[in-house]
C-alpha positions as a printed Julia matrix, in Angstrom:
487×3 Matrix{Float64}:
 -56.59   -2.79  -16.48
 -52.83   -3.52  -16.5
 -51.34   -5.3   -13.42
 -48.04   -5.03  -12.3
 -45.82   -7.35   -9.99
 -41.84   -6.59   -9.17
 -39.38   -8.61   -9.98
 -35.79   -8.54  -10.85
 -33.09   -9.39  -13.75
 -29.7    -9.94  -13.26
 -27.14   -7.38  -14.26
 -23.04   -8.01  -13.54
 -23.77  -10.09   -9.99
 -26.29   -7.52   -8.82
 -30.1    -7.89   -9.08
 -31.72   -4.73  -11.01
 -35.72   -4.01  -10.19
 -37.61   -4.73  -12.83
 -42.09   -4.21  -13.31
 -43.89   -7.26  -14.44
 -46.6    -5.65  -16.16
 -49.51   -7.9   -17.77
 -52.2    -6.93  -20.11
 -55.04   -8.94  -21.23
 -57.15   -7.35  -23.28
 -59.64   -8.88  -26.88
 -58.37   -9.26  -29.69
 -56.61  -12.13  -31.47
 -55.38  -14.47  -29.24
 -51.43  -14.51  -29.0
 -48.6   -13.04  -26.53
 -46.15  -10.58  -26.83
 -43.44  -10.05  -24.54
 -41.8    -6.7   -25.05
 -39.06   -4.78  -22.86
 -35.72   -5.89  -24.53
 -36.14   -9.48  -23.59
 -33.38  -12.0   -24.82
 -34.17  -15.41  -26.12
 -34.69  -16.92  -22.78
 -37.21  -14.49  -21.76
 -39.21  -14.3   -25.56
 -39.03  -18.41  -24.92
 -41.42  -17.82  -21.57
 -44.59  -17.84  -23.41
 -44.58  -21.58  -24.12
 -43.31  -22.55  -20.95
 -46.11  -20.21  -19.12
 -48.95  -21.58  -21.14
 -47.81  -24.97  -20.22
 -47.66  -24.69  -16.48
 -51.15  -22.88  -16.59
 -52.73  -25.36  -18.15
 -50.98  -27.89  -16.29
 -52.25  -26.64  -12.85
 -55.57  -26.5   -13.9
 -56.32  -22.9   -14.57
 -56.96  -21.85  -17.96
 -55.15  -20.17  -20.82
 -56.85  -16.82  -21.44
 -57.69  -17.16  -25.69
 -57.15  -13.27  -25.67
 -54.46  -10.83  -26.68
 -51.9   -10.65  -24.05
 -48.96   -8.39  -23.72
 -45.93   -8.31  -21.51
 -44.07   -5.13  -20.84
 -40.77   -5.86  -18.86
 -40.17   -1.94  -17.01
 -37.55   -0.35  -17.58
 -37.38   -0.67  -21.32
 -33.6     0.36  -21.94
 -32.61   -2.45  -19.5
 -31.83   -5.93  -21.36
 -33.76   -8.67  -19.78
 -32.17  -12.53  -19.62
 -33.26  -15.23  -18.1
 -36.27  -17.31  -17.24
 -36.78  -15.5   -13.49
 -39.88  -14.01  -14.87
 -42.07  -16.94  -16.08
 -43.5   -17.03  -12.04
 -44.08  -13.32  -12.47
 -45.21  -13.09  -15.73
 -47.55  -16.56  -14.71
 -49.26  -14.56  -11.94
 -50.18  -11.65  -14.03
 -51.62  -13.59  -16.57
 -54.11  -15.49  -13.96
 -54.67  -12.03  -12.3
 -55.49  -10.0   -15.01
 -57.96  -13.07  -16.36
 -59.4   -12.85  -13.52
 -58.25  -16.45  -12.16
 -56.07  -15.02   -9.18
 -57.22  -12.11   -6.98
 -54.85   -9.7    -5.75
 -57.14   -6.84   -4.51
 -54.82   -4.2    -3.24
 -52.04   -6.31   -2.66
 -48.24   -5.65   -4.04
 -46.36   -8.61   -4.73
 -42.85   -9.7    -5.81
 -42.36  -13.1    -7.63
 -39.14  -14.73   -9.19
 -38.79  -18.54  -10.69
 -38.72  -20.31  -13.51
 -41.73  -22.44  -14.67
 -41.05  -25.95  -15.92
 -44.42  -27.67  -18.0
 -45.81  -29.03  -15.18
 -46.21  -26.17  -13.03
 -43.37  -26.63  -10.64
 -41.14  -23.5    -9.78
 -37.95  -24.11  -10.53
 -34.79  -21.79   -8.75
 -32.43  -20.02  -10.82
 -28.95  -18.88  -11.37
 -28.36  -15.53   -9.13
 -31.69  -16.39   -7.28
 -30.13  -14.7    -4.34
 -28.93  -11.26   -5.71
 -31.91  -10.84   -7.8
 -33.92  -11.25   -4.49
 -31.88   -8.42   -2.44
 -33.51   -5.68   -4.21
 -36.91   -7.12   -3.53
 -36.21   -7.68   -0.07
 -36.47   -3.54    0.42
 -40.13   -2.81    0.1
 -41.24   -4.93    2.95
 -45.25   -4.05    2.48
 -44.56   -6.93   -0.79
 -45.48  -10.65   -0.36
 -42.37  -12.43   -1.67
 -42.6   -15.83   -3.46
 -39.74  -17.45   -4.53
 -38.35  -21.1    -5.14
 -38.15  -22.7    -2.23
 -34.15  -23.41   -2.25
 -34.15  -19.74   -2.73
 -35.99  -19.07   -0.43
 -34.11  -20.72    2.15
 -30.88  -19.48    1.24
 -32.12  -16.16    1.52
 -32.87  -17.2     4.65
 -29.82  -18.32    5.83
 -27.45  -15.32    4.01
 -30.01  -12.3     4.61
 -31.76  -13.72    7.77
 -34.73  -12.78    5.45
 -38.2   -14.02    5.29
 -39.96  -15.24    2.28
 -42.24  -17.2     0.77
 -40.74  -20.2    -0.25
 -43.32  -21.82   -3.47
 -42.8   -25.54   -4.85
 -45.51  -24.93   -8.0
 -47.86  -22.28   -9.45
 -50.86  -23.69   -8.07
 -49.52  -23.43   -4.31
 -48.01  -19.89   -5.34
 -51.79  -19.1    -5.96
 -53.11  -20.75   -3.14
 -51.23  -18.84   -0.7
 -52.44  -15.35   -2.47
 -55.63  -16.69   -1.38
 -55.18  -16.71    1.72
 -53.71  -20.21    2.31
 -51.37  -21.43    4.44
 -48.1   -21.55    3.96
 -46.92  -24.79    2.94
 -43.85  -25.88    4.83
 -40.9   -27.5     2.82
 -38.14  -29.56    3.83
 -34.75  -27.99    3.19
 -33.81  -28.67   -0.61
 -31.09  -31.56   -1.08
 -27.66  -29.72   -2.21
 -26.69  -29.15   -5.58
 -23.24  -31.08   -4.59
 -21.0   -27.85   -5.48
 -20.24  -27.02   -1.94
 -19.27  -30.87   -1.48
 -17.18  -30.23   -4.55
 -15.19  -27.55   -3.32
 -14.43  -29.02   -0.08
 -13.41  -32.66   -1.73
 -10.85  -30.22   -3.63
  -9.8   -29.28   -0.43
  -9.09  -32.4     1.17
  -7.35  -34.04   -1.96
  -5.16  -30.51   -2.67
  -4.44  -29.74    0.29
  -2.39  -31.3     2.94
  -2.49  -30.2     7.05
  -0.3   -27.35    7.48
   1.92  -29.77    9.63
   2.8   -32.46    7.59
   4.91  -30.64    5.36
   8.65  -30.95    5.65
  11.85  -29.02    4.33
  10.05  -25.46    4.24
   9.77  -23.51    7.23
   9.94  -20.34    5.95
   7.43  -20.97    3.75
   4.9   -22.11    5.95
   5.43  -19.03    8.14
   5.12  -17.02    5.1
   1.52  -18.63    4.85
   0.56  -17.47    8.2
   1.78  -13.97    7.37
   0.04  -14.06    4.26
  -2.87  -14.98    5.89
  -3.24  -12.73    8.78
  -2.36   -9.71    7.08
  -4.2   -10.56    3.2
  -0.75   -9.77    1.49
  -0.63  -11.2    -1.83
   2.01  -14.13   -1.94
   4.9   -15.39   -5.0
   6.06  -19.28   -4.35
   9.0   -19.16   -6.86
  11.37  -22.83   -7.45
  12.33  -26.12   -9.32
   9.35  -28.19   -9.7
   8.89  -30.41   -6.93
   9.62  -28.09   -4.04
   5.89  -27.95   -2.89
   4.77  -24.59   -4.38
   1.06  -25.91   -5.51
   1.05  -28.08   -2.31
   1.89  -24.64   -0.12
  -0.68  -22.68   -1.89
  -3.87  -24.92   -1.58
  -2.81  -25.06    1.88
  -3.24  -21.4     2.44
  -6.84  -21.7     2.04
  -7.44  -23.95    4.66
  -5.92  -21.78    7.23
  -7.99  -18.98    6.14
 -10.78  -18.14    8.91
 -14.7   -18.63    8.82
 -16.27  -16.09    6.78
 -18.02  -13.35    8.64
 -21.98  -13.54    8.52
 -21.32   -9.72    6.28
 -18.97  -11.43    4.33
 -20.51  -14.84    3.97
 -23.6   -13.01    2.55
 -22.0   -10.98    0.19
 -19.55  -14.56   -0.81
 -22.93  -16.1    -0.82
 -24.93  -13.72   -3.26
 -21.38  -13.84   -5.7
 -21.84  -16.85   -6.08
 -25.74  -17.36   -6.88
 -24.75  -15.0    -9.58
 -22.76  -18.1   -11.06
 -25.59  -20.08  -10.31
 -23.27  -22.19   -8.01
 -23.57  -22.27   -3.73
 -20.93  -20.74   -1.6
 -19.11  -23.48    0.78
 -20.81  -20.75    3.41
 -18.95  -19.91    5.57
 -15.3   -20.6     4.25
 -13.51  -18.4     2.4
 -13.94  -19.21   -1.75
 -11.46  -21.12   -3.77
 -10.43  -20.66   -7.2
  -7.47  -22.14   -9.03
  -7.84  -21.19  -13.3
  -5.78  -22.31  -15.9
  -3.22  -20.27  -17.09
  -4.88  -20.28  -20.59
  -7.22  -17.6   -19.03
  -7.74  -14.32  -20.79
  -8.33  -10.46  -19.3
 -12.41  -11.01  -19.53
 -11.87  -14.42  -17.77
  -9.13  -12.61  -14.94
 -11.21   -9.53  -14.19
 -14.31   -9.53  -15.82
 -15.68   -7.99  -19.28
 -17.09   -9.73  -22.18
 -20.72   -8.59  -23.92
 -22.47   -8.93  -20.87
 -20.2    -7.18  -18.37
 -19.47  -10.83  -16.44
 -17.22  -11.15  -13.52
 -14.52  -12.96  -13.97
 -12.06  -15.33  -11.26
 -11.1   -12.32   -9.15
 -14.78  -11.42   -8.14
 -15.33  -15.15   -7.73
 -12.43  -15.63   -5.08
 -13.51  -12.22   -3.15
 -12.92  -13.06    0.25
 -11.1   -16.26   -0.43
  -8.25  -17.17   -2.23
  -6.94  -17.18   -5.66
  -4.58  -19.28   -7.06
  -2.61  -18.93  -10.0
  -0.43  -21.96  -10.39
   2.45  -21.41  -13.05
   2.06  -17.86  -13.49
   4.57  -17.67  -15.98
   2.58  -19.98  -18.55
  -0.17  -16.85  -18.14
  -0.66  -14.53  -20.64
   1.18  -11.16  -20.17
  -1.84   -9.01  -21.21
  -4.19  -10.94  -18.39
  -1.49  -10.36  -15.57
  -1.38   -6.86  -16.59
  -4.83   -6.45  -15.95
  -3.95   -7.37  -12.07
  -2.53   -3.43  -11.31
  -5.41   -1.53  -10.44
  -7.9    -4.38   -8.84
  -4.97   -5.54   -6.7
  -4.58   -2.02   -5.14
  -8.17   -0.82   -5.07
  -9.55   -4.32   -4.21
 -12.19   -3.83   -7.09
 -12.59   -3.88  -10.82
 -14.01   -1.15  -12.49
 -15.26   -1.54  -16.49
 -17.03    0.48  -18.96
 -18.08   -1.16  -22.37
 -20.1     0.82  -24.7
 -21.29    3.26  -22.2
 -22.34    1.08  -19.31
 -20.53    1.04  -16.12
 -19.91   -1.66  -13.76
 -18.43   -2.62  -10.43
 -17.22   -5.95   -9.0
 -15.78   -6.82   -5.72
 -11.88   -8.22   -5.61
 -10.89   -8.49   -2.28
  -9.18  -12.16   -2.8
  -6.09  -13.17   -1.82
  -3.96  -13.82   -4.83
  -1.24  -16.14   -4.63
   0.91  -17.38   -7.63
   3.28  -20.39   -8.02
   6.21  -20.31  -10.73
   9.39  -21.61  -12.16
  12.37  -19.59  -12.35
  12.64  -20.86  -15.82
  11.38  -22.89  -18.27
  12.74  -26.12  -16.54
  12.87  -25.04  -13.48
  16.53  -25.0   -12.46
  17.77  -21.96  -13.37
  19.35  -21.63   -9.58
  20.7   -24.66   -9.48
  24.34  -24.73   -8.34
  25.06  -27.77  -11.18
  24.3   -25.59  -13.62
  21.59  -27.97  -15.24
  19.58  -25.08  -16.57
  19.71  -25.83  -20.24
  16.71  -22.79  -21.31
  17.39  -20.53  -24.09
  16.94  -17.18  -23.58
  12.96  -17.26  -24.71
  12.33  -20.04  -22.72
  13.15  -18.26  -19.8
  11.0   -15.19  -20.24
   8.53  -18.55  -19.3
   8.86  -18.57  -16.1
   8.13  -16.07  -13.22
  10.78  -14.26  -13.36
   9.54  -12.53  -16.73
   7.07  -11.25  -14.49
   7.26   -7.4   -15.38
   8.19   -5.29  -12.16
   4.51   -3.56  -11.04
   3.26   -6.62  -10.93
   5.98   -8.56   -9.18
   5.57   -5.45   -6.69
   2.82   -5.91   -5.76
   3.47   -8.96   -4.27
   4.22   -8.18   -0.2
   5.57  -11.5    -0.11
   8.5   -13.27   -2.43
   9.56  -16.74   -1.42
  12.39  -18.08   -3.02
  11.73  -22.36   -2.24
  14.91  -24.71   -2.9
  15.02  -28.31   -2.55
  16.25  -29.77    0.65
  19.63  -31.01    1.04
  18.38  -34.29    2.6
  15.65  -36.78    1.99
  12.21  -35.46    2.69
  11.14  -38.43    4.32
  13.7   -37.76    7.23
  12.7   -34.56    7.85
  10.75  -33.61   10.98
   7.1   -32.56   10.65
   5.71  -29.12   11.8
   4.17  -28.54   15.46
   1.11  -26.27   13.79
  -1.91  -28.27   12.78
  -3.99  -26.36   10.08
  -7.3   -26.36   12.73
  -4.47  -24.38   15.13
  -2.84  -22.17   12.16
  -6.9   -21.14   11.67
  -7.31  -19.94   14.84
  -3.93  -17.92   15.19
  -4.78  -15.85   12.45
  -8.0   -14.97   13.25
  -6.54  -14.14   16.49
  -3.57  -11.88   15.33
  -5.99  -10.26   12.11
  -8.76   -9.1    14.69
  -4.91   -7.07   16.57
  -3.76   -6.16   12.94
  -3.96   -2.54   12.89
  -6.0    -1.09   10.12
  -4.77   -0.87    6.53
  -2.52    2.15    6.02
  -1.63    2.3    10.36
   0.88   -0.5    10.72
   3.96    2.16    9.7
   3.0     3.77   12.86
   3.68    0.58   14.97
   7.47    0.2    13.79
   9.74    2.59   14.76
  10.65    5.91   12.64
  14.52    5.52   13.3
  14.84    2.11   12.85
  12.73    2.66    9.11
  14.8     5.37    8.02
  18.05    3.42    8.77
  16.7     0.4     6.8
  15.89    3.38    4.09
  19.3     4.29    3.92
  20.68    0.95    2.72
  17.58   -0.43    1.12
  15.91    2.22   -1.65
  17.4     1.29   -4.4
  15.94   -2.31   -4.0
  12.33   -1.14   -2.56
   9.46    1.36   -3.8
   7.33    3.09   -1.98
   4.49    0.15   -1.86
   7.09   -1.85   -0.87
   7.59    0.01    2.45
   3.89   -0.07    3.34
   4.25   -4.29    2.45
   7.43   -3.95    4.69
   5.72   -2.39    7.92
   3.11   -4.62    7.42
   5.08   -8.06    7.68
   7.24   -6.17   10.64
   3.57   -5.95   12.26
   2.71   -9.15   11.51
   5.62  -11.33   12.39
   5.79   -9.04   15.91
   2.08  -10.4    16.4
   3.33  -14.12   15.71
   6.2   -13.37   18.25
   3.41  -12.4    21.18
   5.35   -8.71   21.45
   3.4    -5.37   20.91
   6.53   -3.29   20.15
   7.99   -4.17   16.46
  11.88   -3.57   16.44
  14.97   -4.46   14.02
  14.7    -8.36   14.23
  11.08   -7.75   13.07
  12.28   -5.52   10.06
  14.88   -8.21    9.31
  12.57  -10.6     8.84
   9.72   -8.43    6.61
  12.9    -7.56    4.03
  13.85  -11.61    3.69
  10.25  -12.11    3.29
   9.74   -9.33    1.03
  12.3   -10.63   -0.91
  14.9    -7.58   -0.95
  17.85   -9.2     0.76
């Protein structure tokens, strides 16, 4: 009789349900693994009869067949050799599952051992629903399951203790897994990027356009001559970003298992692509419905240094996700959805050297070389940009200019402080007064749309917050148009 264990395959950065379903039956021996499996998954047989025989169990010399349920539903991956492993033994009679429903994912190496794999933790969400199932994963899995989910599994270290413990075993207890050094990577970024918020000099307004840009998630445009500190601002921005949430540092957390990476749980991702990136690579898309950097920074922050070196067709792309904080795609009848809610900030050149506002007049560009820098940015998208910061280098020496009083550690905790009094999205035009807004109107609406407003009430908000005052007047609406870049 056929058995049948759950497990999962991976489909955009969300784990789909999928039945294990083994049948051992006479015939001529040999395995067949049907279900539209790719290569990975048709590859499973050898590694499977390996780790069998490898734990000491043997190979069943019969006719065995794999059906991988739902059959429309493209299968990758080697997350079903534990599965498919555990059918095999049960329906041979080596394993004994009486009544018991069970849910298994992991890749087999020859030996036996279970080995985790990319998007461990999304593919195990789904399983996590049906709690009468007995769980085994790999054990790092396991464990960051865990930690994101506050879930309890099984965490397995080979086939033969997977079968032990349907035995009736107990369970063996592991020592936490050593990292896979990404999260190490990401912060080392961090600390060689980007400098505390206080020791830079010459650029006030910029660093108070950080904290605005911070508390209220409004996307941010460093423009200037190269040297100013426009990288140096942006990597900065991330690390006054607050913690993650536990919600959010789950949802970070399963994003990035999909990339088979680990989350630097619980701060906010990081992500800083070249400008050689392409729409598939920006938003997601490609034969396999991928995400692409803007699901990767959700929650975090995105970089995009030089934006006018990008290609115009991949910033074009930014309209919709940037408003609707997700990115919607349909290829060849299939849907998908991924998350965006990243902060995007962009760095740029005026032109292609960089001085086009220089009082000298130094700006040698031609004409084409200037539709290289940001300001050949096409209007939506510089729009949508709440914030516009035009840098310029100081008059004196750096080195004699006075540091900031705001640490980064201190910068962290006012914004937390002033997002958790943030009104909600669409209620900050009701903190700023209707008078004072249609006077700005009257001298302003050539120069602002209608977005712009919201972005303008917003910074008003925001900077009132900064100031310690509840009530957001004219000096507050001053400052939101410099920032907003309409004076």
């Amino acid at each position: 009789m056929p058995l049948s264990i759950a497990s999962s395959t991976l489909v955009g950065i969300r784990g789909a349900p999928v039945e294990v379903e083994v049948d051992v039956a006479t015939g001529i021996p040999a395995v067949r693994i049907v279900g539209l499996p790719d290569a990975a998954v048709g590859e499973a047989r050898e590694r499977i009869r390996s780790a069998i025989r490898s734990s000491g169990f043997t190979w069943p010399a019969r006719r065995i067949t794999v059906n991988l349920a739902p059959a429309d539903l493209r299968k990758s991956g080697g997350s079903f050799d534990l599965a498919i492993a555990l059918g095999i033994l049960a329906a041979s009679g080596q394993l004994r599952l009486a009544s018991r429903q069970i849910a298994a994912l992991g890749e087999l190496a020859l030996d036996g051992r279970v080995r985790d794999v990319p998007g461990a933790l999304p593919l195990a969400l789904p399983l996590v629903a049906h709690h009468e199932r007995t769980l085994l994963l790999p054990v790092e899995t396991a464990v960051q399951l865990g930690a994101h989910a506050g879930v309890s599994a099984h965490g397995v270290a080979t086939l033969r203790e997977a079968v032990d413990l349907l035995h009736g075993a107990a369970p063996v207890v592991h020592r936490m897994p050593a990292s896979s050094g990404v999260a190490d990577l990401h912060s080392q970024e961090d600390r060689v990027l980007a400098p505390d918020l206080s020791s830079i000099r010459g650029q006030p307004m910029a660093t108070r356009a950080l904290l605005i840009s911070a508390i209220g998630r409004l996307p941010l445009l460093l423009e200037g001559p190269p040297g100013v500190g426009k990288s140096m601002l942006a990597h900065t921005l991330h690390g006054i970003l607050p913690d993650l949430t536990s919600a959010e540092a789950t949802e970070v957390g399963a994003i990035a298992s999909a990339a088979g990476r680990r989350s630097p749980v619980p701060r906010p991702p990081l992500r800083t692509p070249h400008h050689d990136l392409t729409v598939a690579g920006l938003i997601g898309g490609g034969p396999r419905m991928t995400p692409g950097e803007l699901t990767w920074a959700h929650r975090g922050l995105l970089i995009l240094d030089e934006i006018g070196e990008f290609r115009r067709d991949t910033l074009e792309a930014l309209r919709e996700p940037l408003e609707r904080q997700v990115v919607r795609l349909s290829r060849a009848g299939r849907s998908e959805q991924f998350p965006a809610a990243a902060l995007l900030v962009a760095t740029g050149n005026p032109c292609g050297c960089g001085e086009l506002d220089s009082l000298d007049g130094s700006c040698l560009c031609t004409p084409r070389a200037r539709r290289h820098g940001s300001l050949s940015l096409s209007a939506p998208i510089r729009d949508r940009f709440a914030l516009r910061i035009r840098l310029g280098r100081p008059v004196t020496p750096i080195s004699t200019l006075p540091t900031g009083n705001l640490t980064t550690a201190a910068a962290r905790e006012v914004v937390a402080t002033a997002r958790a009094a943030l009104p909600a999205e669409g209620e900050t035009s009701k903190r700023v007064d209707p008078m004072l807004l249609r006077a700005y109107a009257r001298g302003h609406t050539d120069r602002i749309s209608g977005r712009g407003w919201e972005h303008l009430a917003t910074i008003a908000c925001v900077t009132g917050l900064l100031g310690g005052r509840e009530s957001f007047g004219e000096s507050e609406l001053a400052e939101a148009l410099h920032f907003l870049g309409a004076r």
